[in-house]
C-alpha positions as CSV (number, residue, x, y, z in Angstrom):
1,X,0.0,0.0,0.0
2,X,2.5,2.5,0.9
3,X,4.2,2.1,-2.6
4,X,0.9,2.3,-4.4
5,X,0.4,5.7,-2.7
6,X,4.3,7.0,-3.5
7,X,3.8,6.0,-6.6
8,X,0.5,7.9,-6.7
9,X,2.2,10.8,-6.0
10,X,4.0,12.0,-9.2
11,X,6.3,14.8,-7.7
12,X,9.3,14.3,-5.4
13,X,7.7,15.3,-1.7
14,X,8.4,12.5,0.2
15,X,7.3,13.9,3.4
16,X,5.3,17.0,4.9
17,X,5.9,19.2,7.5
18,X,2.9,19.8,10.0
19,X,2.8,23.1,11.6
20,X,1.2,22.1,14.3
21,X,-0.5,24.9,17.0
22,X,2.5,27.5,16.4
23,X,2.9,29.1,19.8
24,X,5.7,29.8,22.2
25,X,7.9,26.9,23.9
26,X,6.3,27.4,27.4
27,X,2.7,28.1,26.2
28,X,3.1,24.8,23.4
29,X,4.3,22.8,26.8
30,X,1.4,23.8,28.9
31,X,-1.5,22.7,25.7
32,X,0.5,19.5,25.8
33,X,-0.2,18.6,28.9
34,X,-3.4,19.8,28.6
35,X,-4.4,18.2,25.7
36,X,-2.7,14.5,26.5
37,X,-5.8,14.7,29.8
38,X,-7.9,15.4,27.6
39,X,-6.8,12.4,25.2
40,X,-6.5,10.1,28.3
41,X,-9.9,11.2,29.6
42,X,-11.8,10.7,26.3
43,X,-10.3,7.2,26.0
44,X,-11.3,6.4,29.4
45,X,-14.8,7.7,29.3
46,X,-15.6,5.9,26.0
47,X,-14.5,2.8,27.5
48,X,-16.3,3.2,30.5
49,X,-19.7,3.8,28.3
50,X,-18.6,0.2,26.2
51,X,-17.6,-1.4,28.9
52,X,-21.4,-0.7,31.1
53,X,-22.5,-1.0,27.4
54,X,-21.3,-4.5,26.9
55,X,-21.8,-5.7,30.4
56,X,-24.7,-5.1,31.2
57,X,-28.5,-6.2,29.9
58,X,-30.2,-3.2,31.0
59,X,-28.2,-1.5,28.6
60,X,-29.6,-3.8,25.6
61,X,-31.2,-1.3,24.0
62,X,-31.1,0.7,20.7
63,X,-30.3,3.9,22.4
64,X,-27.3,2.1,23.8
65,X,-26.5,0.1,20.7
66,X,-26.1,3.5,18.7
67,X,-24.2,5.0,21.6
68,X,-22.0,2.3,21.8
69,X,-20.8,2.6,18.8
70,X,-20.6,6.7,19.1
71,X,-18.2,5.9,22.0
72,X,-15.8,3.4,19.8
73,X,-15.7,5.9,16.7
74,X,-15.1,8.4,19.3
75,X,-12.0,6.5,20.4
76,X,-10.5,6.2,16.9
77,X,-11.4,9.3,15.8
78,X,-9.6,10.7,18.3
79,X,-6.6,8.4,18.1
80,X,-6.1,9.8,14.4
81,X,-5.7,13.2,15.1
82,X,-4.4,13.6,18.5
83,X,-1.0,11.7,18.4
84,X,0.0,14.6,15.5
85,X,-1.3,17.2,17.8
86,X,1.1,16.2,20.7
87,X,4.0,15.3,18.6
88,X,4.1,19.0,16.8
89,X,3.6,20.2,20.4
90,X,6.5,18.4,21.5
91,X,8.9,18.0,18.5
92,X,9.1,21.2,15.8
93,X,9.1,20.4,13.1
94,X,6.9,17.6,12.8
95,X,7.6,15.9,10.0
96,X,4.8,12.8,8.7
97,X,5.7,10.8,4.9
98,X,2.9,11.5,2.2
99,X,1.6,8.0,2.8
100,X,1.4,8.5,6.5
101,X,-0.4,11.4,5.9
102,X,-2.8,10.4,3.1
103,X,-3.7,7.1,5.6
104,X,-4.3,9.9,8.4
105,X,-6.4,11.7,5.8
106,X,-8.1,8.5,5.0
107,X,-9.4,7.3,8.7
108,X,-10.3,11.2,9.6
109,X,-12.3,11.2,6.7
110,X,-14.1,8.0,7.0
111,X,-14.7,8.5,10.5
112,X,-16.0,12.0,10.2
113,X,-18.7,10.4,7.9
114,X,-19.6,8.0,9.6
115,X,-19.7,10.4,12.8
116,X,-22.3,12.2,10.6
117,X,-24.6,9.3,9.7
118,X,-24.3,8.0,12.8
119,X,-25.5,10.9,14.4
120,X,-28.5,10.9,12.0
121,X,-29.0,7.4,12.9
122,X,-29.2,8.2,16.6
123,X,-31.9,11.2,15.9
124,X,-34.1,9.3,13.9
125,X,-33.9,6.7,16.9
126,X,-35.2,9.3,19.1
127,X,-38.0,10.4,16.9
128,X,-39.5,6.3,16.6
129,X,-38.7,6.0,20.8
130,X,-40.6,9.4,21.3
131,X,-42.9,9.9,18.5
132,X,-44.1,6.5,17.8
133,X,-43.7,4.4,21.0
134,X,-46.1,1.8,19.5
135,X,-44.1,0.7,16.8
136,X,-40.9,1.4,18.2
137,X,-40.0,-2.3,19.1
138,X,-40.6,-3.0,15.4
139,X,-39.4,0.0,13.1
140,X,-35.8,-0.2,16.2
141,X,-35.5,-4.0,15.8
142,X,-32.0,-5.6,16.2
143,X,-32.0,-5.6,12.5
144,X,-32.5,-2.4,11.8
145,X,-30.5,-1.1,13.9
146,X,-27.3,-3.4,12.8
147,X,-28.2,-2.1,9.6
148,X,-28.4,1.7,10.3
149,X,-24.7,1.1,11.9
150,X,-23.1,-0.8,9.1
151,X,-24.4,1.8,6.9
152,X,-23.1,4.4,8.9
153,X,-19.4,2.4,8.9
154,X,-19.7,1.9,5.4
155,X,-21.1,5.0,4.0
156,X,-18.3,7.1,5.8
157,X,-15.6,4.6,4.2
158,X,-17.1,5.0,0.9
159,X,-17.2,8.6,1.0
160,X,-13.4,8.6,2.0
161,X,-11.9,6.3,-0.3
162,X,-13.7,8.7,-2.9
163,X,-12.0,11.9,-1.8
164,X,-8.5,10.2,-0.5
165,X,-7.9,8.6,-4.0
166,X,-8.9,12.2,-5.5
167,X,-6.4,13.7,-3.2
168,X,-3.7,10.9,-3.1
169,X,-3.3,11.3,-7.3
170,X,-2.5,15.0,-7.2
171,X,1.2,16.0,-7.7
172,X,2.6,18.0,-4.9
173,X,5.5,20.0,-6.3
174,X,6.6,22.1,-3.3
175,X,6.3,23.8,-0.8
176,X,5.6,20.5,1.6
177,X,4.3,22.5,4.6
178,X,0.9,22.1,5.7
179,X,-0.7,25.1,8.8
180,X,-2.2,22.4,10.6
181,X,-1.9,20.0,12.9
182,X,-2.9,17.1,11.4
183,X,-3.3,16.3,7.6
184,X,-6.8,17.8,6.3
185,X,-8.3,18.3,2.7
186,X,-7.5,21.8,2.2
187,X,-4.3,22.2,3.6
188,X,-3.1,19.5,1.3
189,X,-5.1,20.8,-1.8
190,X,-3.1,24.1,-0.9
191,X,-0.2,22.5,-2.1
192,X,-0.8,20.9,-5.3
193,X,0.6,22.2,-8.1
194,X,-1.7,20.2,-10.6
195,X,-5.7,21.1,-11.8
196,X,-7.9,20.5,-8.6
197,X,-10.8,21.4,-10.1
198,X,-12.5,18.0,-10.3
199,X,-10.9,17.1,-6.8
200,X,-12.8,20.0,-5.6
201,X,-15.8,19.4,-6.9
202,X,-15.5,15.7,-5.9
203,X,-14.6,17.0,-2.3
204,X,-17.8,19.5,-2.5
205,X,-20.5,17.5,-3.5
206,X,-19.6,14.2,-1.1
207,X,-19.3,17.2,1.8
208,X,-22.7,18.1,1.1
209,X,-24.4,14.8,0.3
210,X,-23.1,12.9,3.7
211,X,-23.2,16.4,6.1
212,X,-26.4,18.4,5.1
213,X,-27.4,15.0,4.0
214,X,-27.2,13.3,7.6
215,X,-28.4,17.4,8.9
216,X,-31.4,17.5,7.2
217,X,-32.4,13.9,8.8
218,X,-31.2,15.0,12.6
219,X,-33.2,18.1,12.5
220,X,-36.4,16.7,10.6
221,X,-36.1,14.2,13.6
222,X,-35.8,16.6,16.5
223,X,-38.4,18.9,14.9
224,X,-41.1,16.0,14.7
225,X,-39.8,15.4,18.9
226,X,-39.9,18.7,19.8
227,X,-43.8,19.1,17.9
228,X,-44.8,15.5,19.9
229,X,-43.5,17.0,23.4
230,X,-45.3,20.2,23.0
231,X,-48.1,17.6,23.0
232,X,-47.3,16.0,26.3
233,X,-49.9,16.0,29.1
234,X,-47.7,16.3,31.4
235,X,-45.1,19.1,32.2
236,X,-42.6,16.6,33.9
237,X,-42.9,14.5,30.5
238,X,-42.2,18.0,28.7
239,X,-39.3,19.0,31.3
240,X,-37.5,15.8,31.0
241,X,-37.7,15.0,27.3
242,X,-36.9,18.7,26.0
243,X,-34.0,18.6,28.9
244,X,-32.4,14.9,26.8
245,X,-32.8,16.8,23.1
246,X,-31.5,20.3,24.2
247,X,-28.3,18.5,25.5
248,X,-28.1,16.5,22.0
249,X,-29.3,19.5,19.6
250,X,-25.7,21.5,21.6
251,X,-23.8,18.2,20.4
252,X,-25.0,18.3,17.4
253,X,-24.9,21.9,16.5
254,X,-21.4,22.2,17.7
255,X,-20.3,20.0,15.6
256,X,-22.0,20.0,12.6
257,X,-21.4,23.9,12.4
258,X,-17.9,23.6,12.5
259,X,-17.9,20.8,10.2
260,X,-20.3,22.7,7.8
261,X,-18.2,25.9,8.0
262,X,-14.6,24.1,7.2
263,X,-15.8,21.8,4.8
264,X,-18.9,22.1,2.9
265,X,-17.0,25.0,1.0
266,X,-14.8,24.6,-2.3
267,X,-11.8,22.7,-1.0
268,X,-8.5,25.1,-1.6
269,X,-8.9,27.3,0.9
270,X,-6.0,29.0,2.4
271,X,-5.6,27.2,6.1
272,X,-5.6,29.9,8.9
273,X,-5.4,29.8,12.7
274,X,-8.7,30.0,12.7
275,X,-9.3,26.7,10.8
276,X,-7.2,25.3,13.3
277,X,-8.8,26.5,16.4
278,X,-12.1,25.3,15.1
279,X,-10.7,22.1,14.0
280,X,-9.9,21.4,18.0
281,X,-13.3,21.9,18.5
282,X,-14.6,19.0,16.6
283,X,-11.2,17.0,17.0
284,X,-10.7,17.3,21.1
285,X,-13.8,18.9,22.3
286,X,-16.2,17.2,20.9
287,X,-15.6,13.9,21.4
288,X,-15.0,14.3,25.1
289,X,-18.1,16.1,26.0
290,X,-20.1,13.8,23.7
291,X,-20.2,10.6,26.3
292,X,-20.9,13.1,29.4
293,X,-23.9,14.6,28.0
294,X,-25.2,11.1,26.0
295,X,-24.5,9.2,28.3
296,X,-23.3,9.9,32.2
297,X,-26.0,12.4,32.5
298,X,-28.0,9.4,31.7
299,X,-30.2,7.9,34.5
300,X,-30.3,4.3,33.4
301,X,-26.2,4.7,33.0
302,X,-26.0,6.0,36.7
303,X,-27.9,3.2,38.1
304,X,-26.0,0.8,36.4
305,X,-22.7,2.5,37.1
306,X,-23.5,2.3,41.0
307,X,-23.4,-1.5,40.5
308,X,-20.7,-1.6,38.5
309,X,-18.8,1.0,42.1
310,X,-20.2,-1.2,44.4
311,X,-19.4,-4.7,42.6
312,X,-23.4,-5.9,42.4
């Protein structure tokens, strides 16, 4: 594989140079430290929410199934970014061969997609559970729901060997430095020195098929919930199920506005600081906070927590 992609690659960069978070010595020491916690803690929250997940049969559940596999796609994604964030932190510069860097592109793509649907997927679980309780046992069988995942999986793959096969046939002629910390569409389309146009357009139109696509199906969702709860007899109903979709929709728009602003655009785009910063968001931030408010916020998850503390 990693001759296929040299060969690929028609011009004679061998390797790029990753710019990383450009900052002082002592300030780049203090946001390594900070950000390996925050790697650390994301690992070991998402494998505290597989582990309860897995263990237990209370947890059996759609809901669960969907955020299951949130938490192990949260785990990768962040293991694909991360590492190049601490290494530029630590060793300037940081240098990553063009097949390291067009496999990094590859699993941040894919996984990013399949964040997307996935996300989707979890919404429109929501809507049946809250919307149509009757049929929810039916329309959220095992079935479908092994199916809406697998989709998810393979729909962000697809999507990414697309673009990464696009990206991974330019030339790259020099300069070989990329602003940003880990290796992203745009930075590397900054560099070629060959026609991008159909790369772009490739890069456009799959942005805006898999994101507004997967958008468009979260927020029909959450508007059908939030029309249903208005509905509700009873205001503790109303309280508790607006509380569980107002702490999803401030996931969800997070992310999916950041996502929307760097990438739903034409792809060579000059890479600024700001890209970066908003690229943590999504990156780190996300991905952290994502199993606190789906999950340990989560009353069935604290019960079953408790026994998991107290060994019962």
């Amino acid at each position: 594989m990693g001759r296929s992609l040299e060969s690929a690659n028609m011009s004679g960069i061998q390797e790029f140079i990753l710019l990383g978070l450009s900052a002082s010595q002592g300030i780049r020491d203090g946001l390594f430290v900070i950000f390996l916690t925050l790697y650390l803690l994301t690992l070991l929250e998402n494998m505290l929410i597989i582990y309860l997940i897995c263990g237990h049969s209370e947890l059996r559940k759609p809901m669960y199934f969907f955020l299951g596999n949130l938490s192990c796609l949260e785990m990768c994604y962040v293991s694909v970014t991360m590492p190049s964030l601490l290494v530029g932190l630590r060793a300037t510069p940081c240098r990553v061969s063009f097949t390291s860097c067009i496999i990094q592109l590859f699993l941040f793509v894919s996984l990013i997609g399949t964040k997307c649907t996935l996300l989707a997927s979890m919404a429109y679980d929501r809507y049946v559970a809250i919307c149509r309780p009757l049929h929810y046992p039916l329309l959220m069988r095992p079935q479908v729901c092994l199916g809406l995942a697998m989709a998810s999986w393979l729909g962000g793959l697809f999507i990414s060997v697309i673009k990464t096969t696009c990206i991974a046939n330019l030339s790259y002629c020099g300069p070989n430095v990329l602003n940003h910390f880990f290796c992203d569409v745009s930075p590397l389309l900054n560099l070629s020195c060959t026609h991008v146009s159909l790369t772009e357009l490739v890069d456009f139109i799959s942005a805006i098929i898999i994101f507004c696509g997967s958008l468009l199906v979260a927020l029909a969702s959450y508007v059908a919930i939030g029309k249903a709860v208005l509905h509700m007899p009873s205001a503790a109903a109303r309280c508790k199920a607006f509380s569980t979709c107002t702490s999803h929709l401030v996931v969800m728009g997070f992310f999916y506005s950041v996502v929307l602003f760097i990438y739903s655009r034409p792809g060579r785009i000059e890479s600024t600081d700001l890209n970066k910063v908003l690229s943590v968001v999504y990156t780190v931030a996300t991905p952290m906070c994502s199993p606190i408010i789906y999950c340990l916020r989560n009353k069935e998850v604290h019960t079953v927590l408790r026994k998991t503390l107290h060994g019962r």
